[in-house]
MIDO-589971 format. One record per residue (C-alpha): residue number from 1; y negated, x negated, z. Coordinates in steps of 0.02 Angstrom, whole numbers. Layout:
+-----+--------+--------+--------+
:  nr :      v :      u :      w :
+-----+--------+--------+--------+
: NUM :      Y :      X :      Z :
...
+-----+--------+--------+--------+
END
This chain:
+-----+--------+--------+--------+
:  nr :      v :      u :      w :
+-----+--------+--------+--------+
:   1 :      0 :      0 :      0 :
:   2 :   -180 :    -70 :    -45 :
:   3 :   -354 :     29 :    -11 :
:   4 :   -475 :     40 :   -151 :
:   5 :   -655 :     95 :    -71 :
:   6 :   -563 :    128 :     60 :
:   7 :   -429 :    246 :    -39 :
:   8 :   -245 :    209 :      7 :
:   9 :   -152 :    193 :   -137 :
:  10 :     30 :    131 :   -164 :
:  11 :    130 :     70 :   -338 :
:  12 :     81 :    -55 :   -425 :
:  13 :     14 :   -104 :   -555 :
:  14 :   -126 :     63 :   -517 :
:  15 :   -166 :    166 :   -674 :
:  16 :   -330 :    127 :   -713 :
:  17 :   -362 :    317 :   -772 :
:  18 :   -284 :    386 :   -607 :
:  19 :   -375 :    283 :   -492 :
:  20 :   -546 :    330 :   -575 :
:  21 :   -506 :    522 :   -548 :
:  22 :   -458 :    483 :   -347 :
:  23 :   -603 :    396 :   -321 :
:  24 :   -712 :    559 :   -411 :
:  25 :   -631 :    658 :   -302 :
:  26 :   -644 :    579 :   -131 :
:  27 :   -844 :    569 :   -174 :
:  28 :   -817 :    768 :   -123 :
:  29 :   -684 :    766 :      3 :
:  30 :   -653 :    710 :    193 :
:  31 :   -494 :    608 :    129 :
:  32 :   -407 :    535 :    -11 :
:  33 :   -250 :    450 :    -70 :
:  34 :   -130 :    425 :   -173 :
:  35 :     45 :    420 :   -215 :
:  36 :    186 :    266 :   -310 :
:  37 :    210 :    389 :   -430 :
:  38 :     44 :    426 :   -499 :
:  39 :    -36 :    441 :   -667 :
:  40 :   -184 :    541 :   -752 :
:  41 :   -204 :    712 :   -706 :
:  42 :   -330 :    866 :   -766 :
:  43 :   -498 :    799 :   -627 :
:  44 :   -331 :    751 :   -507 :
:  45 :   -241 :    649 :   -524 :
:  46 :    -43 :    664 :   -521 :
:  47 :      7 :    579 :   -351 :
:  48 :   -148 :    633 :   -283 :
:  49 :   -184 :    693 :   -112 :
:  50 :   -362 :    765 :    -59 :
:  51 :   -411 :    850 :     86 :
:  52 :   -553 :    946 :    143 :
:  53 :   -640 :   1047 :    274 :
:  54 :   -650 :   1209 :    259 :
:  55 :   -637 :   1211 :     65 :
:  56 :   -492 :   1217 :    -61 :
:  57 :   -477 :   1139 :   -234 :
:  58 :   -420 :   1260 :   -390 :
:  59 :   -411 :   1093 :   -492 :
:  60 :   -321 :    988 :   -370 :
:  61 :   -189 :   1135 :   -346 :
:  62 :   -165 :   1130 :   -540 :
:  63 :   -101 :   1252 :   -671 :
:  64 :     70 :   1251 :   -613 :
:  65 :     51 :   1318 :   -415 :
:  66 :    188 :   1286 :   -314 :
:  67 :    281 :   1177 :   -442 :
:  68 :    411 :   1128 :   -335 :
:  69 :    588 :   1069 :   -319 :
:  70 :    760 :   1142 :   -240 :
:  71 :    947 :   1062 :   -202 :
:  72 :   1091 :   1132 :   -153 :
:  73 :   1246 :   1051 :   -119 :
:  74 :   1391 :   1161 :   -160 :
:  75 :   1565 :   1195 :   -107 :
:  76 :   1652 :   1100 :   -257 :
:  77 :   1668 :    919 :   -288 :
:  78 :   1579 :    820 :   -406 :
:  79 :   1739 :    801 :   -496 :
:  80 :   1786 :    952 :   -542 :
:  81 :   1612 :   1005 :   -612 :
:  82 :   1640 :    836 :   -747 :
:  83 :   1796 :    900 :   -785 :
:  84 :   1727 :   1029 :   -853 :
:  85 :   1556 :    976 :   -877 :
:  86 :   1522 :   1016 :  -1078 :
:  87 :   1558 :   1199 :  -1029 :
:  88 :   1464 :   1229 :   -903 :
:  89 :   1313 :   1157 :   -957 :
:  90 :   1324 :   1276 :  -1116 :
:  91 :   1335 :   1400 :   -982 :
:  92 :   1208 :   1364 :   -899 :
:  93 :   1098 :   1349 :  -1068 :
:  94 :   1157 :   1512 :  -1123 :
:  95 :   1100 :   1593 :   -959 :
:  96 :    932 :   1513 :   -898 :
:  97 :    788 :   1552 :   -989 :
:  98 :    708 :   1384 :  -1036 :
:  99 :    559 :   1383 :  -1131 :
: 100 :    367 :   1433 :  -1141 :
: 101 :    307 :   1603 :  -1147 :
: 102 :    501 :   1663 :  -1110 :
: 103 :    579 :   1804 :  -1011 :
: 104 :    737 :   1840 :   -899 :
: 105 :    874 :   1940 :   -963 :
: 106 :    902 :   1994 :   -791 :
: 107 :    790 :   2091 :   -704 :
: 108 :    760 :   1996 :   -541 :
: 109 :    675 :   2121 :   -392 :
: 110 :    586 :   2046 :   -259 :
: 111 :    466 :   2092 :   -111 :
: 112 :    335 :   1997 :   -173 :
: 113 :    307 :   2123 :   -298 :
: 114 :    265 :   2236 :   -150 :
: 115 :    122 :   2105 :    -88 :
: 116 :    -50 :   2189 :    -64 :
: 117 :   -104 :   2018 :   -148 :
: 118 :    -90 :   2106 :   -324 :
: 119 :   -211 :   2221 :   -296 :
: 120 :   -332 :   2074 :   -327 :
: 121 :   -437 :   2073 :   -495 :
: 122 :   -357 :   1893 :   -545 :
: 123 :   -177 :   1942 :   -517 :
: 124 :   -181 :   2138 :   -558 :
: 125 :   -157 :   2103 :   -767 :
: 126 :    -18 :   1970 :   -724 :
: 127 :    115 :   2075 :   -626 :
: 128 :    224 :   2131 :   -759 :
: 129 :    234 :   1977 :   -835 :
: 130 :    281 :   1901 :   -667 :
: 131 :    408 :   2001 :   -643 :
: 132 :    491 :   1978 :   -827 :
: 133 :    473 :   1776 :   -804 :
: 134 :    564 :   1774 :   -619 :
: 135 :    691 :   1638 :   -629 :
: 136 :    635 :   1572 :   -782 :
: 137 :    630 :   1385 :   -789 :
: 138 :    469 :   1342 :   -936 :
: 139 :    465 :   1184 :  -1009 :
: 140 :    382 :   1015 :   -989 :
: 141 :    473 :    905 :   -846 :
: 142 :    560 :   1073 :   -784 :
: 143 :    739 :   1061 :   -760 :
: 144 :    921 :   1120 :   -710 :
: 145 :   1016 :    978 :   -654 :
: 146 :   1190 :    935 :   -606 :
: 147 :   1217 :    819 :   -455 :
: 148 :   1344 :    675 :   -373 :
: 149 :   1307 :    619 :   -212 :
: 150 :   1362 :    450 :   -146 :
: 151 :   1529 :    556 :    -67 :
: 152 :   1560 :    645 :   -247 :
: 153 :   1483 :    809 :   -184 :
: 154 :   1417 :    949 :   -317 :
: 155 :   1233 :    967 :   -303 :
: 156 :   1119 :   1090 :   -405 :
: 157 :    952 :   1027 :   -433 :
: 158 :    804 :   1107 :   -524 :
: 159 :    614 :   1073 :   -539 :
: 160 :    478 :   1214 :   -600 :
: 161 :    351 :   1326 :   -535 :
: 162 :    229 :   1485 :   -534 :
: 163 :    271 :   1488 :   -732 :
: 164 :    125 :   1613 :   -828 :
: 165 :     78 :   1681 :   -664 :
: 166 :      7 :   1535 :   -607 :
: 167 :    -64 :   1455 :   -756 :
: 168 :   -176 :   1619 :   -767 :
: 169 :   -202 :   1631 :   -598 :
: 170 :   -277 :   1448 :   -599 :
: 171 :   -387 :   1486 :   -772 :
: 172 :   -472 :   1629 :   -698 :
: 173 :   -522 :   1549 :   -545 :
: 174 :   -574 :   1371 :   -623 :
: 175 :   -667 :   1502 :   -758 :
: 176 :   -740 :   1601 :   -609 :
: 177 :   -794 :   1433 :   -505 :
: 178 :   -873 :   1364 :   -648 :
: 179 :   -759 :   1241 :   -668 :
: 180 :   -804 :   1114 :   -800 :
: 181 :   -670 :   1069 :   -959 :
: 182 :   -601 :    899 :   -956 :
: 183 :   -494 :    761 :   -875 :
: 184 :   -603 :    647 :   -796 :
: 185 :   -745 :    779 :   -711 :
: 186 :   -777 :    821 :   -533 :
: 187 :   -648 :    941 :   -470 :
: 188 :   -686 :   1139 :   -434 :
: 189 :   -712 :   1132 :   -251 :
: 190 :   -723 :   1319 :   -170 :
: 191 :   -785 :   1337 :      8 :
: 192 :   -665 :   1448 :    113 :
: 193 :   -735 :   1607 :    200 :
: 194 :   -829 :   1664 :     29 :
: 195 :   -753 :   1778 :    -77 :
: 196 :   -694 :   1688 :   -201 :
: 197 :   -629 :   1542 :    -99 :
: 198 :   -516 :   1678 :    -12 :
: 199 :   -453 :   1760 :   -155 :
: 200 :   -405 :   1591 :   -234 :
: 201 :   -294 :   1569 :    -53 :
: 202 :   -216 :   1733 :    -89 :
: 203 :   -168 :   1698 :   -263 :
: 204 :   -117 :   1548 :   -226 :
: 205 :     -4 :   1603 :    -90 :
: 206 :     77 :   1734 :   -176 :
: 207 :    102 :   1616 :   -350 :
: 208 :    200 :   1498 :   -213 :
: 209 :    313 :   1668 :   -145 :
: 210 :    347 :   1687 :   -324 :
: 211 :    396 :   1480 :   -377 :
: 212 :    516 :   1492 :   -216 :
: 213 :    595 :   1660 :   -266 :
: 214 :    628 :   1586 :   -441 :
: 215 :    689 :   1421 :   -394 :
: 216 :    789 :   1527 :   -241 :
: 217 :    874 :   1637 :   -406 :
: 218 :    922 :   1492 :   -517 :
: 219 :    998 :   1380 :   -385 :
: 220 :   1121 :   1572 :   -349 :
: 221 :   1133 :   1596 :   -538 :
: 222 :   1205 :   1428 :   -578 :
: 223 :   1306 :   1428 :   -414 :
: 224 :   1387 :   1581 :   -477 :
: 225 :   1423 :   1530 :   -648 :
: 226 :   1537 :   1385 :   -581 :
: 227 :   1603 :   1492 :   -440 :
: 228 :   1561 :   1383 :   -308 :
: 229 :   1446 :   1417 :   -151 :
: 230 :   1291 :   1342 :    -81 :
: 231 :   1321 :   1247 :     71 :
: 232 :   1145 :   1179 :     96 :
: 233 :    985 :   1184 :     17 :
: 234 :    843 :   1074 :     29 :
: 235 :    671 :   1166 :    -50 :
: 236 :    507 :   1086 :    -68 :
: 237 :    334 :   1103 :   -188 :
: 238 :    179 :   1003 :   -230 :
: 239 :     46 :   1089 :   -332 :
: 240 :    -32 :   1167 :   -175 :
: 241 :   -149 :   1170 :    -13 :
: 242 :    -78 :   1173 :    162 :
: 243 :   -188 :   1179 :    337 :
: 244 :   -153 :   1037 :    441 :
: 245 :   -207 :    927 :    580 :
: 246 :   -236 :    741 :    542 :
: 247 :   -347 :    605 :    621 :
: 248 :   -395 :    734 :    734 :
: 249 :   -471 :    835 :    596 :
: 250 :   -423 :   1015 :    533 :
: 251 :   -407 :   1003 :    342 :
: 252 :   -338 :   1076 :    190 :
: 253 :   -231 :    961 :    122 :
: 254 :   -221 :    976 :    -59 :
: 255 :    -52 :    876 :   -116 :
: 256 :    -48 :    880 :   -307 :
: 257 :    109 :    796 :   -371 :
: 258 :    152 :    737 :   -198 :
: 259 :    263 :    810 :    -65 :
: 260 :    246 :    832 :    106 :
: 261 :    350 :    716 :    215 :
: 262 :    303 :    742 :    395 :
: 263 :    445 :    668 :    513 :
: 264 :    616 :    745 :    503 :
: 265 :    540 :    849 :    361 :
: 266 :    679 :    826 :    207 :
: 267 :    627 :    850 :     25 :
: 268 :    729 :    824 :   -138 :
: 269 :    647 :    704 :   -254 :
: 270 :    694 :    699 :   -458 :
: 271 :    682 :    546 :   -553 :
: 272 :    708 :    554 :   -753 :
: 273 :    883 :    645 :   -828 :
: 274 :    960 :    477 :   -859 :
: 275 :    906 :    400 :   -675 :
: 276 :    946 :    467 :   -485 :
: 277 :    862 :    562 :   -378 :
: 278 :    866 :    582 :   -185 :
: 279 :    857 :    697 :    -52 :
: 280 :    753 :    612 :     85 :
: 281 :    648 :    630 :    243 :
: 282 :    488 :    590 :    319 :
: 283 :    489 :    466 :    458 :
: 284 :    368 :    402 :    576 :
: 285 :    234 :    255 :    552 :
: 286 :     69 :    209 :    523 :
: 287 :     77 :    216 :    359 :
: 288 :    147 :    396 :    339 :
: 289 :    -13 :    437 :    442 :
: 290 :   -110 :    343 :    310 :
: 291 :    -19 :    445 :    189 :
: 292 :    -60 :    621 :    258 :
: 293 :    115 :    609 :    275 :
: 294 :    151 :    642 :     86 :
: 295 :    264 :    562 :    -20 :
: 296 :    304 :    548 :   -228 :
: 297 :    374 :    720 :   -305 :
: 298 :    434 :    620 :   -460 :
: 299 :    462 :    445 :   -544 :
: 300 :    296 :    444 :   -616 :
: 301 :    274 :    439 :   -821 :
: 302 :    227 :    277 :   -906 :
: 303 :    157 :    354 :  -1053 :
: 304 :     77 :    538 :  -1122 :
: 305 :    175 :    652 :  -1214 :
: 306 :    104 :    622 :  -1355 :
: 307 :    131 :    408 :  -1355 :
: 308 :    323 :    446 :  -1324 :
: 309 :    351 :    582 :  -1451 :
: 310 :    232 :    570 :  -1566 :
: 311 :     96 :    711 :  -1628 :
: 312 :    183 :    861 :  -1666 :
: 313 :     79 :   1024 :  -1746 :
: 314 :     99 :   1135 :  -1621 :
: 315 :     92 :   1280 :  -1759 :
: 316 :    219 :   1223 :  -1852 :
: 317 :    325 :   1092 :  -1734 :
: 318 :    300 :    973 :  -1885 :
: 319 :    287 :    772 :  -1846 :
: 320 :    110 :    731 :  -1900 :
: 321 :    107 :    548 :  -1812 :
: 322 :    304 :    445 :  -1745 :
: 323 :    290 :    427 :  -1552 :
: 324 :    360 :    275 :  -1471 :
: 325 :    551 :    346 :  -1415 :
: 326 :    679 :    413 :  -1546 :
: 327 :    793 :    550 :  -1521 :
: 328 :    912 :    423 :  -1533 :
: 329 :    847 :    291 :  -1405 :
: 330 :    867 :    454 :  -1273 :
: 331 :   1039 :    466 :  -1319 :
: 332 :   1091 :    332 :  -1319 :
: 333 :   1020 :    310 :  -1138 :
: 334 :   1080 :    461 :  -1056 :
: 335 :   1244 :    429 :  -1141 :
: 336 :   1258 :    251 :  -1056 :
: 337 :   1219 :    364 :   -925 :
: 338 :   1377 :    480 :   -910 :
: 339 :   1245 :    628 :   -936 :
: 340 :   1277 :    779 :  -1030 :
: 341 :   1114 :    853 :  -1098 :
: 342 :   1057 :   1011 :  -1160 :
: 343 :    897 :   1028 :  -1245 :
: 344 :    735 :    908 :  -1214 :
: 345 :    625 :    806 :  -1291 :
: 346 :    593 :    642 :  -1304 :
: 347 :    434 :    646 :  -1219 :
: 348 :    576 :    675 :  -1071 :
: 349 :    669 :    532 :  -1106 :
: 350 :    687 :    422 :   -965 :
: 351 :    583 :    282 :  -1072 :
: 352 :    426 :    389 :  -1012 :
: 353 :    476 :    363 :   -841 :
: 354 :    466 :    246 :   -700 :
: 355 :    610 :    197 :   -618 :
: 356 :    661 :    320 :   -468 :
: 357 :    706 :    161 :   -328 :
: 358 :    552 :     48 :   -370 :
: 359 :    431 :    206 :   -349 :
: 360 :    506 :    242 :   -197 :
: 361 :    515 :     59 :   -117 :
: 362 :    342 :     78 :   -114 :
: 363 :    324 :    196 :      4 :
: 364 :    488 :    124 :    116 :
: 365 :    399 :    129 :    277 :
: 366 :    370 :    333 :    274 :
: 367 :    527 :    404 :    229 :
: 368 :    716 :    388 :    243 :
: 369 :    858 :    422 :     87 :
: 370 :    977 :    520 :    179 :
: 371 :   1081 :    546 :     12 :
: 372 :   1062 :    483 :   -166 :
: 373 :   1116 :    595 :   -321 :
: 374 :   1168 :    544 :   -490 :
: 375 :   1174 :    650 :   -620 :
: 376 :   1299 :    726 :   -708 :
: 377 :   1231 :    857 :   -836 :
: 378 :   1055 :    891 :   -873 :
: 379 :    991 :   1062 :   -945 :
: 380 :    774 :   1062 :  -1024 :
: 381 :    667 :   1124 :  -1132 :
: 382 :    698 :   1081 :  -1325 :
: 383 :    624 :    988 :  -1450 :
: 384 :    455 :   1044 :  -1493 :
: 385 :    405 :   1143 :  -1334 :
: 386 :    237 :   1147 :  -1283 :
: 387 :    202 :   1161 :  -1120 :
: 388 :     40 :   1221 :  -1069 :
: 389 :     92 :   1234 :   -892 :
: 390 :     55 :   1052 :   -822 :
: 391 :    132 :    978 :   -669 :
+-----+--------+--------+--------+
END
């Protein structure tokens, strides 16, 4: 960890991009940091953590509220889910909606729909699209994995958020707040107890009920289609604003790309579909105070979307400019791998990505890997996705 006008930052070497955006931000905020596994955001950086008093940030929070991540470990062992594995995964690709814009087959009912919270002028229009998109998994970095721990235990592991719901939620409140257009511009900052501030808190709130619920529903519906049972579940998000204590200080922590990690507090961490990831816990030190006690949510990409897979007309999916990774270079890595995949991209491919371990020796002294998961079959996105729902 090294401080930067007084901005704790870990990883190295720093993104030049990402460390301009924390430093724009803390010019506004009681605190700042940020995380191993960061890289440019929309006015936040990914990997960045900002707190305030009494205030909340719509573009720290981000498009996708609540993005989050869920394991389960199942009743099965690892070894009978490879045995079959090129089955199940078309399974699981025939019955998860991945995708932009798309809809469950199965009507999923929930409370949530029952929440006062949509009586609210910025959520009213988007209920009946929330409820067709309920355990739908989007595209981008959003996944359905399949999991080995170091004891050959089955784990389900999947990665998206607030889908539609909380891309519009964010655009009408960064519209409303006056938010200005860009990457590297001061983030919407909305002081709590006005109206608007509030309503933000309520959206936001219910577009995290909702990410759980469909996380919750595709952890079940994959459980189910390899007749197994969950045995344990680990469930975190990023993408959000908690109220804590820290320093003394009550603040609203806003952790965007970064997940919480107070001590004893266990959160499943994904690294790229042809590297591990790890189910871990918060620990104890001086530096996890330093920290806010927030850790990575991710590996951390090493290049855009567009550097790793090229331009790509987003009318007509056509290849106006080569990116840097082939279809075949991802492959041939998450062959190398043992990974079945289904669907993705290449600006997926683990080339993009830093490597899980060395992000994660970085922040050594604040959290503990209580089990490490390799994976087995990965299900995304395909080819040609746009994903206008950013982590």
């Amino acid at each position: 960890m090294q401080k930067v006008d007084n901005i704790p930052i870990w990883g190295d070497p720093v993104d030049p991009g990402a460390l301009s955006q924390i430093q724009t931000c803390a010019r506004t905020a009681a605190y700042a940091a940020m995380m191993a596994d960061h890289h440019k955001g929309y006015a936040v950086p990914i990997g960045g953590v900002v707190a305030y008093e009494n205030a909340i940030s719509p573009s720290g929070v981000g498009y996708d509220i609540a993005c989050g991540n869920k394991a389960v470990r199942l009743n099965i062992p690892a070894a009978q889910v490879r045995a079959d594995i090129s089955r199940i995964m078309d399974s699981i690709w025939d019955s998860i909606a991945f995708g932009v814009g798309r809809k469950n087959d199965t009507r999923v009912d929930h409370p949530l729909f029952d929440d006062d919270a949509w009586s609210l002028p910025a959520l009213k229009p988007l209920k009946q699209t929330a409820r067709q998109q309920l355990g739908t998994v989007g595209s981008g970095n959003h996944y359905v994995d399949l999991f080995a721990d170091e004891l050959d235990r089955a784990w389900v592991g999947v990665h998206f958020g607030s889908r539609g719901l909380g891309h519009k939620t964010a655009t009408y409140f960064l519209k409303a707040g006056g938010a200005r257009d860009g990457m590297d511009v001061e983030p919407l900052v909305l002081p709590l107890g006005t109206p608007l501030g509030d309503d933000y808190l309520t959206a936001m709130h219910l577009a995290g009920r909702f990410a759980y619920a469909g996380r919750d529903w595709v952890c079940e519906e994959v459980a189910r289609l390899l007749g197994a049972h969950i045995l344990e579940e680990v469930h975190n998000h990023h993408n959000f604003a908690w109220q804590e204590q820290h320093y003394g200080q009550n603040w609203w922590v806003v952790r965007k790309g970064a997940t919480p990690a107070f001590p004893g507090q266990r959160g499943f961490v994904g690294g790229s579909m042809g590297d591990i990831s790890v189910i871990l816990e918060g620990i104890e030190s001086e530096e996890s105070k330093v920290a806010l006690h927030s850790t990575v949510h991710g590996a951390g990409r090493v290049m855009s979307r567009t550097e790793a897979r090229g331009k790509i007309s987003r009318r007509t999916g056509q290849v106006l400019k080569p990116g840097r990774i082939s279809r075949e270079m991802m492959n041939d890595w998450v062959r190398r791998a043992g990974v079945t995949l289904r669907g993705a991209g290449t600006d997926e491919s683990p080339h993009a990505y830093k490597r899980l371990p060395d992000v994660l020796e970085h922040h050594a002294a604040t959290i503990r890997i209580l089990h490490t998961l390799t994976p087995i079959g990965v299900a995304m996105a395909g080819e040609n996705e746009f994903d206008p729902y950013r982590d």
